[in-house]
N, C-alpha and C positions, 0 to 999 in steps of 0.2 A: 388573303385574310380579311372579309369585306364583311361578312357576320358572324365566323366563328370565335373573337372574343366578346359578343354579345351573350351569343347561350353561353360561352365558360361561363362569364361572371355571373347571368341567371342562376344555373347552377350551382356556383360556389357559395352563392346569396343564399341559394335554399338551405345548406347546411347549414347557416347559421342563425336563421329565420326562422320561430317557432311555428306550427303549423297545426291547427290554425291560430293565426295571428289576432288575435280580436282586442288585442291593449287599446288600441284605439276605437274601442267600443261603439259599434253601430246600436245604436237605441231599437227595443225591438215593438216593431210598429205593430205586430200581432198578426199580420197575413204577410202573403208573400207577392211584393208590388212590382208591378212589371219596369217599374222606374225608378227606384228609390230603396233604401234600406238596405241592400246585398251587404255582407261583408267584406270585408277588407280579405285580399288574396295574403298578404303580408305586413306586416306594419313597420313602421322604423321604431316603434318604442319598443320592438321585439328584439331590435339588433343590438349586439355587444357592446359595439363603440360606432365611429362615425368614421367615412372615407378617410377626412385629414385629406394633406395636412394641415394638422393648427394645433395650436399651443394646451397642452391641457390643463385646464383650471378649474378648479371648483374645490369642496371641501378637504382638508387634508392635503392640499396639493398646491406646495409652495415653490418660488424661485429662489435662489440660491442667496447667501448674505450680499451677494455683488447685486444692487438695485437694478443695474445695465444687464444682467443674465436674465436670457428667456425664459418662462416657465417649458417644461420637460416635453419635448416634440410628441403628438400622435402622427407620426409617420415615420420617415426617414432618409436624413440624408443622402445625398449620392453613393456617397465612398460607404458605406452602410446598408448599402439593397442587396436584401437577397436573392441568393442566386436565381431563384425559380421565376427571379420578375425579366430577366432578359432585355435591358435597356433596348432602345432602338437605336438605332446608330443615328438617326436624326428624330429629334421629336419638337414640341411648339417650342422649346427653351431654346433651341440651338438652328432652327430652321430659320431662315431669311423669306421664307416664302410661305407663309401656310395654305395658302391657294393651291400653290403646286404639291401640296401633299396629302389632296383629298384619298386618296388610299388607303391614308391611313389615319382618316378620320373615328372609325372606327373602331380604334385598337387605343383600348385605354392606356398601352404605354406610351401614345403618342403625348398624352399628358402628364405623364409620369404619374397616375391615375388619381389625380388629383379630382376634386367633388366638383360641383359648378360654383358652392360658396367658397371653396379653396381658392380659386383662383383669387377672388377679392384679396387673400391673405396675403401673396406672395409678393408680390410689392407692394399692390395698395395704392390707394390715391392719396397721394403728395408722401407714398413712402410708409404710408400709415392705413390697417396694421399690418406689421409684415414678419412673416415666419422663416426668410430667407437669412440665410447666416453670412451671408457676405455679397460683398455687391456684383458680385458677377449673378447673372441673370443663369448663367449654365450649371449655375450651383443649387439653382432652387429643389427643395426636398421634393420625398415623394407620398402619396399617399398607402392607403391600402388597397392592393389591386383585387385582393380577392373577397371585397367586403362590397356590396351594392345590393340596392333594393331591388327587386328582379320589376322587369318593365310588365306584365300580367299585374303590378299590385299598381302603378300609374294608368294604364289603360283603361277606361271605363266598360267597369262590366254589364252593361247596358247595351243591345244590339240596334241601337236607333243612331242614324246618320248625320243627323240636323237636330237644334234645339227645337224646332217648330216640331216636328215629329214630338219627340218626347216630351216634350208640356203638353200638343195635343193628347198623348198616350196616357200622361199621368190625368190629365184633367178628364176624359173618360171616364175611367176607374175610379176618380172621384165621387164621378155622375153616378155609376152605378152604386159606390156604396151610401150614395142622399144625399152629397153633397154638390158640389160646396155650400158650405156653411157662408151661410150671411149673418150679420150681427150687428147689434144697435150697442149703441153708450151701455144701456141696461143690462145686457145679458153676455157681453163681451168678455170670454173665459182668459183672454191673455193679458191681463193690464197685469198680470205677476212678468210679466218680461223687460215690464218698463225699467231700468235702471243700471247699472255701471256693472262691465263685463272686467276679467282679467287681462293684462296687458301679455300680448305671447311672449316676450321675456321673462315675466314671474312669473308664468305658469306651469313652469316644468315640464310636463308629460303632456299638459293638455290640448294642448294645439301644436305639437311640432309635426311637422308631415313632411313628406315629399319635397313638397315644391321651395322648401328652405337652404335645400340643394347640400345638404350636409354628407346624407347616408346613398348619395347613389352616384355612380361612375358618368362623366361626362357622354361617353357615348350611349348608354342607358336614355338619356334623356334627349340624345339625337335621335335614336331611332323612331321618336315618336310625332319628328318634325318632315314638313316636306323637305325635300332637297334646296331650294334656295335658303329656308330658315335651319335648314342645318349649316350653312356657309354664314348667315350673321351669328349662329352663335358660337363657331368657333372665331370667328373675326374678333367678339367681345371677349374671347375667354383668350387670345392671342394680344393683345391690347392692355389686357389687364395684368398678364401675368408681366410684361410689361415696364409694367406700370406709368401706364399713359391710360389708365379707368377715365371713362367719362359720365356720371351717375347724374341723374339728370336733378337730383336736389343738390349737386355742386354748384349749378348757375339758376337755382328758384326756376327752372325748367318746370312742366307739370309731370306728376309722378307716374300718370296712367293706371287705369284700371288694373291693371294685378297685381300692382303694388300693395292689395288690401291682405295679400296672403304672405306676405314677406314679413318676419321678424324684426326687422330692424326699422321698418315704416310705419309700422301704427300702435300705439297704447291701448291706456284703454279704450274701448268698443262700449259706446254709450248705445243703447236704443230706447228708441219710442215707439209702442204701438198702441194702434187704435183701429178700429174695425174696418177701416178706409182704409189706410195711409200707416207706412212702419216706415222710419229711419232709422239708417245703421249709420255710425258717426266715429270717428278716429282722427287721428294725425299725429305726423312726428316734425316732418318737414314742410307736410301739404297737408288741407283738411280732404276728408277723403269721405263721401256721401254716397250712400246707396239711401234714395226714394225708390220705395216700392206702393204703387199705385194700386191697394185691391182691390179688382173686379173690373179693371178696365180693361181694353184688348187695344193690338198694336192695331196702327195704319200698315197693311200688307200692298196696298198698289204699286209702290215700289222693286218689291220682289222677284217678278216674272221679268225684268231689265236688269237684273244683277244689283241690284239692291237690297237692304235689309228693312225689316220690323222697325217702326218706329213709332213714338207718340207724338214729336214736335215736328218740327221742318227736316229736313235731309240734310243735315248735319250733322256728323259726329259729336258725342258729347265725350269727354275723358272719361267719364266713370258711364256712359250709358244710361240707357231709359229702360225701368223695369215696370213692369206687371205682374200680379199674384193673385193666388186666391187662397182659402184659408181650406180644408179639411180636416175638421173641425179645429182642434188645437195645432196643429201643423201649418206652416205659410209654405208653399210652394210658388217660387218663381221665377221669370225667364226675363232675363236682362237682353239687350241691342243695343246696334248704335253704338259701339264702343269704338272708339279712337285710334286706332292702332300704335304702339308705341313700344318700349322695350321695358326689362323690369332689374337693375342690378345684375345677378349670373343667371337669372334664370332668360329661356327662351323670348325671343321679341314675337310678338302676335296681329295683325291686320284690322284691319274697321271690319274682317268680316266676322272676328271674336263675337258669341254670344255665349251665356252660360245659362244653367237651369241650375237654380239650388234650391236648396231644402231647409228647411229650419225646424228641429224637432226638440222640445222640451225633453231634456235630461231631470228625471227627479227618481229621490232616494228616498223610499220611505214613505212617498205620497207626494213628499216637498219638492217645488219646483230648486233646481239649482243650478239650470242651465241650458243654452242651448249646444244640438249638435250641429253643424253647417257644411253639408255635404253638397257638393259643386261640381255640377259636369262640366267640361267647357269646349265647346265646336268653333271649329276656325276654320273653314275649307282650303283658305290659302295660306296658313300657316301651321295646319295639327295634319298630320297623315292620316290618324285615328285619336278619337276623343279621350278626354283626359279625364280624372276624375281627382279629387284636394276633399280631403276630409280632416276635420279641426272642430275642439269641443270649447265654445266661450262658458267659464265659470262664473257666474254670479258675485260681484260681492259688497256689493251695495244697491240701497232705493235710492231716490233722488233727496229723499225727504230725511236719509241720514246725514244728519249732522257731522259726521267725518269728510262728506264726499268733497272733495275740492273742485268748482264749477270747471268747469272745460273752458279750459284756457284756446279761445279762436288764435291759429297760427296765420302769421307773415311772414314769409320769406325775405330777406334782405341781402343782395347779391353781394360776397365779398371775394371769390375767385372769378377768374376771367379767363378767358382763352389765347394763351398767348405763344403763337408758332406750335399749337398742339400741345402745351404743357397747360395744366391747370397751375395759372399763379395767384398769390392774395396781391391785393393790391391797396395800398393806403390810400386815402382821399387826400384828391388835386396828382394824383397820378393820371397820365395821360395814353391813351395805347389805340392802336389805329383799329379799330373793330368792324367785323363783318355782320351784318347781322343775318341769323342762322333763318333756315328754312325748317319751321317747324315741323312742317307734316312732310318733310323727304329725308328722314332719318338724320340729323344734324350730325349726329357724334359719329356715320361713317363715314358723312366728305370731311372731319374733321383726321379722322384716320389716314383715309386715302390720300389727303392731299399734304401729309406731313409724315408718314409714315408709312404707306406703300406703295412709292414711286417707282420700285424697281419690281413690284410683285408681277406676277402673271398671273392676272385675273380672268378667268376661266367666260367666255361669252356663253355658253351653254352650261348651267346647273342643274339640268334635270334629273340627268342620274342620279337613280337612287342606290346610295351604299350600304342601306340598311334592307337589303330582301330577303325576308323571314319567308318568303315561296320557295325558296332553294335550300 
């Protein structure tokens, strides 16, 4: 069973996946761009409900008079699964080893097919929040198996290998249609961009996507990792389910570049642009900056030595060094130099992360009211095949509106600690013998390994791949 419940759940995604899927509306750029604008193979604002499980809340949908009763499960308990889901006789709940069950890495009952933000639910860090009804770990619910976004709508449907390829390809196509566009103070068409964007939690519909890890099966979103990053993300989603989460704004850790697409890390989305130079600006935990530098080009002398595109020294930066150019009202650009680091449940990715996005004015009627932010992203040592995150920021303030409340610059101030693997708080003049962590050598899994898988069998050879869509 190594890829046959992949296409099931592809499959069973399509029946409930409208086709075509365009809720998530690609802006229509008016040709057909060999890099840019395709639509979306399926969308999640097309789907029913969400993997689960988790708790359902929202209008109309209340908990019981008892303040302690959960609101009303989207999934379902153990004793409660139907028959057609066929537990596994061992899965991540009840296995002592998840290393030795790469088998069945694949097989979304091995998660009781819980989403990659489920996991975060089930017990949670420090317990919170958690969907589990009793403290036994073998009790935890399950999701919906036959509900997932099929892997054709995360894939990027672009045939270019490398972001150097496909910023070259799109920057071409630029050339031939007169551009790029250069622009002075005077004649600069986008200063309507300048101002405060919607935060993805009040936005509804606008920006929820993929990579929020709600609407799609855990192994969905392995098969699109190499075989070692399929082995840390079941390690995190083994860990957490757990509940021994270690999220790296527990200890004012930094957040790392894909933190920008997760719902629960950033607010509102300030930007500034100007004919030069666009910042994109957010934060919840960490401030989170994207400088995009137009019309500059990377330092490539590094590249032919396994190195990456950069514009400073040869150093990683956590959010990367971008470059862009404008055609005409569109900013096209290719970020490097990113960090490698891990994001919450979704996938951890490499310093060789780079991504190419797009930013295309959304307007209704003539009027600007937003942009679209479509994002490929290449990892050679962590994606198998490129990925692609589409999300629409709404407009809803200028800077010069009097309602807007300045952006508040965030600090971190550490109040959990690490102590024998438990995240604990700790009151000041508390005293605790502390290691200090190795930042760039994955801290949170010698923090696993060496409190919680002393007895695992960890595999010397991860190459196998479990996910071979050739067969």
């Amino acid at each position: 069973m190594r890829t046959g419940p992949i296409k099931v759940l592809a499959l069973a995604a399509g029946l409930i996946v409208a086709a075509p899927a365009l809720a998530q509306k690609m802006p229509d750029i008016g040709f057909k761009s060999v890099g840019r604008g395709a639509p979306l193979a399926a969308s999640v604002l097309d789907m029913k409900q969400e993997v689960g499980p988790n708790w359902i809340r929202g209008q109309g949908v209340q908990a019981s008079d008892d303040p302690k009763a959960p609101f009303p499960l989207n999934g379902y308990t153990p004793d409660k699964v139907p028959a057609n889901y066929q537990p596994l006789p061992r899965d991540i709940f009840t296995s002592p080893d998840f290393y030795a069950d790469k088998a069945l890495w694949s097989d979304p009952r091995y998660y009781r097919c819980n989403s990659p933000q489920a996991t975060e639910y089930q017990r949670g860090i420090l317990q919170r929040p958690a969907v589990n009804t009793s403290d036994k770990i073998e009790d935890a619910p399950w999701g919906h198996c036959e509900v997932s976004l099929p892997r054709e709508a995360i894939v990027s449907p672009y045939g270019f290998k490398t972001a150097q390829e496909h910023y070259e390809a799109l920057k071409a196509e630029t050339t031939q249609r007169g551009g790029p566009s250069v622009y002075t103070y005077g004649n600069f068409p986008n200063a309507e961009w300048n101002g405060v964007y919607e935060r993805p939690a009040r936005s509804g519909n606008n920006q929820i996507n993929w990579y929020w890890g709600r609407h799609t099966q855990i192994p969905t979103v392995l098969s699109v990792l190499t075989p070692k990053y399929q082995e840390y993300m079941v390690q995190e989603a083994y860990h957490q389910m757990r509940g021994d989460a270690l999220w790296p704004s527990t200890f004012c850790w930094p957040e790392g570049f894909m933190r920008r697409w997760y719902p629960a890390a950033v607010w509102e989305h300030y930007i500034v642009a100007t004919p030069d130079f666009v910042e994109v600006r957010a934060g919840v935990a960490r401030n989170f900056i994207q400088d995009i530098y137009v019309g500059r080009d990377f330092n490539m002398q590094d590249v032919p030595n396994g190195g990456v595109p950069r514009l400073g020294q040869a150093v990683p930066r956590w959010y990367g060094e971008t470059v862009g150019f404008w055609d005409k009202d569109v900013l096209i650009t290719w970020t490097s130099n990113i960090q490698g680091w891990k994001s919450h449940s979704e996938f951890e990715f490499s310093n060789k992360l780079q991504s190419i996005e797009i930013y295309t004015p959304i307007r209704e009627g003539g009027k600007f009211i937003g942009l679209n932010h479509e994002t490929i992203l290449y990892d050679e040592d962590a994606l198998a095949v490129p990925v692609r995150i589409v999300r629409n920021f709404h407009k809803i303030n200028d800077f010069k509106d009097n309602n807007e409340v300045p952006y508040a610059f965030i600090e971190c101030v550490q109040t959990l600690f690490n102590v024998e693997g438990r995240n604990t708080p700790l009151t000041p003049g508390a005293k605790i013998e502390y290691e200090m962590p190795d930042m760039y050598g994955r801290p949170w899994a010698k923090i696993w390994s060496e409190n919680f898988e002393q007895n695992m069998t960890k595999p010397e050879d991860t190459s196998e791949d479990i996910f071979d869509f050739s067969k």
